[in-house]
C-alpha positions as CSV (number, residue, x, y, z in Angstrom):
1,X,37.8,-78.9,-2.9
2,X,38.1,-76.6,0.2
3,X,38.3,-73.2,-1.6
4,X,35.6,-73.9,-4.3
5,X,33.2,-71.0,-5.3
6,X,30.2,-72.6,-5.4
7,X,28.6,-71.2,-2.1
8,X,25.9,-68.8,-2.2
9,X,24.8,-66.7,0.5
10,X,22.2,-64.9,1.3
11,X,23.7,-61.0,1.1
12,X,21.6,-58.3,-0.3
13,X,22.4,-57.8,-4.1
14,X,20.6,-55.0,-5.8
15,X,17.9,-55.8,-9.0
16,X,17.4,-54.2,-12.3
17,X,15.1,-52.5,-11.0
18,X,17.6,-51.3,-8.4
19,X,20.8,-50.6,-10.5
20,X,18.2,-48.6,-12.6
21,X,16.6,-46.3,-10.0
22,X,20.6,-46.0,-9.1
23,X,21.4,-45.3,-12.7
24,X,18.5,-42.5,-13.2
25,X,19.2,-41.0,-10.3
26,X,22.5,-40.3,-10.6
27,X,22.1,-39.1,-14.3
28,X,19.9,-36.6,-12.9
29,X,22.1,-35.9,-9.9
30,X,25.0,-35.1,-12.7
31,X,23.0,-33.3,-15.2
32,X,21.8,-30.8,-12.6
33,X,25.5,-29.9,-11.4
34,X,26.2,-29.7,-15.2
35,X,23.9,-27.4,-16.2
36,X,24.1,-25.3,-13.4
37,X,27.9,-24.8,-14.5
38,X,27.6,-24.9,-17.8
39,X,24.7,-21.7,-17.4
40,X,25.1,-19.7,-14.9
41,X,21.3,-18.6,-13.9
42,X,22.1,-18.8,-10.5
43,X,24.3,-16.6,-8.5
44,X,28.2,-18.3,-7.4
45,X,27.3,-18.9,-3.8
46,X,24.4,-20.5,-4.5
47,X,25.6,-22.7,-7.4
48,X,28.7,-24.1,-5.6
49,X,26.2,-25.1,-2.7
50,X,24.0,-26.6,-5.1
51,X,26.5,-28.3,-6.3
52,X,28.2,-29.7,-3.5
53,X,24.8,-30.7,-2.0
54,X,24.2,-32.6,-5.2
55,X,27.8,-34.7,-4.3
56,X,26.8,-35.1,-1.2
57,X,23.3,-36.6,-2.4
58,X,24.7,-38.8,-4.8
59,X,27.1,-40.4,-2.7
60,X,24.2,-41.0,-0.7
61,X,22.8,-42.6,-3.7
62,X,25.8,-44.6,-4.7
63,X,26.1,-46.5,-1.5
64,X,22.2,-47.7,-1.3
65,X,21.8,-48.5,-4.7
66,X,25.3,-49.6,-6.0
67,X,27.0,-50.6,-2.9
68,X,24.2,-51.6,-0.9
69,X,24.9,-50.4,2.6
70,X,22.1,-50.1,4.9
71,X,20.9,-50.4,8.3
72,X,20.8,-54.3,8.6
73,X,23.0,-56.7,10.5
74,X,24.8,-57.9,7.4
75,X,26.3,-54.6,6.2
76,X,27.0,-53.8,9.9
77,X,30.3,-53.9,9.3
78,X,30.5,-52.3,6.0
79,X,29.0,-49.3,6.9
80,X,31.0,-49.1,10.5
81,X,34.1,-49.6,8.4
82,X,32.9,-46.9,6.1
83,X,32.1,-44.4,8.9
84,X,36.1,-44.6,10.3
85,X,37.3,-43.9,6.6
86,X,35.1,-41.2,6.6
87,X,36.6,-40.0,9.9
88,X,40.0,-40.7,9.3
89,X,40.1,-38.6,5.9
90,X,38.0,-36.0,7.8
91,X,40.6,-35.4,9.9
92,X,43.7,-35.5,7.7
93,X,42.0,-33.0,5.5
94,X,41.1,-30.7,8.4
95,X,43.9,-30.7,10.3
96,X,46.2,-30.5,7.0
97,X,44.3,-27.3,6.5
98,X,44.2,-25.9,9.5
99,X,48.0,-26.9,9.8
100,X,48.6,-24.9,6.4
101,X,46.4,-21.8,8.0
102,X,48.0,-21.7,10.9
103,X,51.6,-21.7,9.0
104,X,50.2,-19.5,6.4
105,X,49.3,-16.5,9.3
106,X,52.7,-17.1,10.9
107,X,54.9,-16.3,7.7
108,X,52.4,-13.4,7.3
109,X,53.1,-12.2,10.5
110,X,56.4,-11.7,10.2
């Protein structure tokens, strides 16, 4: 049968061990954000940036340990394919906004 499923290969899949440092950290990478909402002992500023850092961290965290994307030749493609979504939503958010700015100052020009 041509289209069987009984190949194997040889990609990178994650352990326990892995899925659990993945799991811990991002418990801790929400219950930071969290508390930091919940109680604000931190002025605004500074709490949004912690916070967004601590997005940014754990997306970090969910593509090494759940997705698996690294530096090697298998998940060269993966990650290049990631990178161009990344780029591509980049710029329809910023030029959406900077569209929306630029028609916001116009109207309140006039």
């Amino acid at each position: 049968m041509a289209n069987a499923h009984d190949t194997h290969h040889d990609d990178s899949h994650g352990s326990v061990k892995s899925y659990m440092i993945g799991f811990v950290l991002s418990i801790i990478l929400t219950a930071i954000p969290f508390a930091l909402a919940m109680s604000p002992m931190l002025p605004k500023n500074l709490t949004v940036l912690v916070i967004v850092a601590m997005a940014v961290i754990q997306v970090v965290v969910h593509l090494v340990y759940f997705l698996h994307m690294d530096r090697s030749k298998q998940q060269r493609n993966n990650v290049s394919t990631f990178l161009f979504t990344v780029m591509v939503i980049a710029l329809l958010v910023g030029l959406s906004l900077w569209i929306m700015f630029s028609i916001h100052i116009e109207m309140m020009a006039k």
